[in-house]
C-alpha positions as CSV (number, residue, x, y, z in Angstrom):
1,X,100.2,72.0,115.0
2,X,97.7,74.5,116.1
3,X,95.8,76.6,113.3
4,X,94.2,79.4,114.5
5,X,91.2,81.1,112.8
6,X,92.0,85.0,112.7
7,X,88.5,85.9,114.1
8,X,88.3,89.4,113.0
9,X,89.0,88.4,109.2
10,X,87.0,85.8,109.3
11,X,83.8,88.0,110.7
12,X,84.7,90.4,108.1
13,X,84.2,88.0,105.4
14,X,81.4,86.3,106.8
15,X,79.9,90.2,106.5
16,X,81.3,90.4,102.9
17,X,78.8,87.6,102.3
18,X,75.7,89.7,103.7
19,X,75.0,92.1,106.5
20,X,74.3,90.0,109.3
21,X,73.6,90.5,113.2
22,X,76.0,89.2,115.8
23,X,73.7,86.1,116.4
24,X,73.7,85.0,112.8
25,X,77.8,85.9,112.6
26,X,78.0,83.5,115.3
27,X,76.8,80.9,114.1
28,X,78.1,81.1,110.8
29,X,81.5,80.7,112.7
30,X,80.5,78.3,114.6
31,X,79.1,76.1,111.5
32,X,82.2,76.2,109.7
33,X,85.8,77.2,112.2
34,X,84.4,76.9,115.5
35,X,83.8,72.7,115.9
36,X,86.6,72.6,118.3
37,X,86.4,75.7,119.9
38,X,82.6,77.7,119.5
39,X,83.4,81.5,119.2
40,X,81.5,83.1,122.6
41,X,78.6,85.5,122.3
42,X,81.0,88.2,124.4
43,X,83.8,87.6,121.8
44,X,81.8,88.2,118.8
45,X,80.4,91.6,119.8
46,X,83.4,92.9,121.6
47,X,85.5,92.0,117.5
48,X,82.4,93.8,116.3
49,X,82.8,96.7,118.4
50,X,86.8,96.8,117.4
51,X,85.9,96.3,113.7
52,X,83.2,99.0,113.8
53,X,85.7,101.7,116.2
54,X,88.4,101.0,113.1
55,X,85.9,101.8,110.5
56,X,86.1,98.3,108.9
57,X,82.1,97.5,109.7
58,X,78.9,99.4,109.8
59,X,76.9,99.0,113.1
60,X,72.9,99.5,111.7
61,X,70.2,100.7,114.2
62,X,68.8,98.6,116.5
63,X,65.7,96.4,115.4
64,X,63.3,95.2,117.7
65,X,63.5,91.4,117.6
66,X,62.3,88.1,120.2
67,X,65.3,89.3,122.9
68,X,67.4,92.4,123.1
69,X,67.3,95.2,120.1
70,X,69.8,93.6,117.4
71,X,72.0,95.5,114.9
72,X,73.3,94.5,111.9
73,X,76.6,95.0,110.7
74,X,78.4,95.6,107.1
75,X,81.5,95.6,105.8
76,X,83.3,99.1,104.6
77,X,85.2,99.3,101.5
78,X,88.2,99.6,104.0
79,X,87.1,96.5,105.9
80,X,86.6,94.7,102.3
81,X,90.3,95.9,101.3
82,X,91.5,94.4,104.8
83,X,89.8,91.3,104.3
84,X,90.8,91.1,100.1
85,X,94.1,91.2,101.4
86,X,94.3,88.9,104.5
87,X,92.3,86.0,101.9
88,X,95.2,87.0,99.3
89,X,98.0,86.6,101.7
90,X,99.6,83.1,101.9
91,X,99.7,81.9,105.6
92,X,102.8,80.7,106.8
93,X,103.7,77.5,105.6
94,X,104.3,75.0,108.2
95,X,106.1,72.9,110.0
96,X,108.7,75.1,111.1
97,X,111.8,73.5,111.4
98,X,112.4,73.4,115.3
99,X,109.4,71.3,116.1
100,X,108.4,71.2,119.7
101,X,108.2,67.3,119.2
102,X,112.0,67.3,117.8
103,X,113.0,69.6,120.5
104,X,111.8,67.1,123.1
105,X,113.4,64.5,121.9
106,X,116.9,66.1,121.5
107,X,116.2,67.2,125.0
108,X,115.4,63.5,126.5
109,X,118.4,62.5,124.5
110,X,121.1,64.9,125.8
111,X,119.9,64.6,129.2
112,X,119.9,60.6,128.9
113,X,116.5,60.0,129.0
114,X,114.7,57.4,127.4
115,X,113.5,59.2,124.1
116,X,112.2,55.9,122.7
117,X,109.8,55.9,125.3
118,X,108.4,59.5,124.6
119,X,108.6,58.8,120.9
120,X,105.7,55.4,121.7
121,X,103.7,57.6,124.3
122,X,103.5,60.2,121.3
123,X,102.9,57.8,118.5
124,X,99.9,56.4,120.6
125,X,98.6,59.5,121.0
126,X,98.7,60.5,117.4
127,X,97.1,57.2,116.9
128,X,94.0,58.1,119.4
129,X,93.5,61.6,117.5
130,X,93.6,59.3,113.9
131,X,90.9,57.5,115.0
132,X,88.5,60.1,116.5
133,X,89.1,62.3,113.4
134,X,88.3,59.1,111.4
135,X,85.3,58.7,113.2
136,X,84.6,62.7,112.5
137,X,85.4,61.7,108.7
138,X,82.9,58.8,108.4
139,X,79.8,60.3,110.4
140,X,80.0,64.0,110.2
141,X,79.4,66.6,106.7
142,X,81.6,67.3,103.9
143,X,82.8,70.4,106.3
144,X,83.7,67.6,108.9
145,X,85.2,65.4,106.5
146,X,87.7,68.2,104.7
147,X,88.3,69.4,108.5
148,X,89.1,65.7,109.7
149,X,91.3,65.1,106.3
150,X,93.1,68.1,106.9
151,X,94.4,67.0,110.7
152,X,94.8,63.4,109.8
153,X,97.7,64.3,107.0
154,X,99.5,66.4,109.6
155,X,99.2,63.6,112.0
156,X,100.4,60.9,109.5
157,X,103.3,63.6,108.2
158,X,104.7,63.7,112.0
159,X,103.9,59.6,112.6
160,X,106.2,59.5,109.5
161,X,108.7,61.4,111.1
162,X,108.4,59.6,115.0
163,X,109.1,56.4,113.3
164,X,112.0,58.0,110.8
165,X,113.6,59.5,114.1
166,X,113.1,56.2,115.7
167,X,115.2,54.3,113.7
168,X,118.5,57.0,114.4
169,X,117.7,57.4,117.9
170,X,121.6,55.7,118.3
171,X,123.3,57.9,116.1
172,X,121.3,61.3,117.0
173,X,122.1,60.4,120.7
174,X,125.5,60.2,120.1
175,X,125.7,63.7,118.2
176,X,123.7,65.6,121.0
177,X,126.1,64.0,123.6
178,X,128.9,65.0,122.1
179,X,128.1,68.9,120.6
């Protein structure tokens, strides 16, 4: 499972906290949603630029700084409303029920291919992402440890299921031969 961090929102909330320049935005983001994936310098102004054309920030004056002339952005009240309701909005609760993992096993199994053997190769691989988050968990901040925690019971919850599907490999085989 993939979670993606709506960058937008997430910049507007970061502004909800305090006006802040691009720079600072960035590595706010970075701190917190961006330890997989570090939100790019381009990205950040080019949302900014978006946010500030739809009237959901405020772009301040340039100030003279050590580089370029910064500006720092609010939020507007509309930009607050946006962002009030994204945080108030339940996301999408998953898994979803046609998994890509159940898919390719359903597939392996109607086209007489050894499932089991996908099922191990994925199990191992599960087990390889376990251990690194674990190693995240034990040597890395709070932040890292509720970010490891959180990936760790998804991989456990579909390790569950590989070894549940496992066991009726048989009897699933026979019902996908046979539909």
């Amino acid at each position: 499972m993939v979670l993606v961090v709506t960058v937008p929102l997430t910049l507007l909330g970061l502004l909800e906290r305090e006006p802040s320049h691009g720079y600072e935005l960035k590595r706010a983001y970075d701190s917190y949603f961006g330890r997989d994936k570090p939100l790019p310098f381009g990205q950040v102004y080019a949302t900014l630029a978006r946010l500030a054309r739809d009237g959901k920030v405020t772009e301040g004056e340039a100030e003279p700084g050590a580089g370029p002339d910064r500006k720092r952005y609010a939020i507007t009240e509309l930009g607050a409303r946006e962002f009030d309701s994204w945080l108030a909005t339940p996301i999408e609760p998953e898994p979803r029920l046609q998994s890509l993992l159940f898919a390719k096993v359903v597939l392996a199994l109607m086209l007489g291919r050894p499932a089991e053997t996908y099922l191990d190769t994925q199990r191992a691989a599960h087990l390889r992402r376990m251990r690194e988050l674990t190693e995240i968990k034990r040597n890395g901040s709070l932040v890292d440890a509720l970010l490891a925690d959180h990936g760790l019971f998804h991989l456990d919850a579909d390790i569950r299921w590989i070894d549940v599907t496992a066991a009726r490999l048989r009897t699933l085989a026979e019902m996908v031969r046979t539909t």
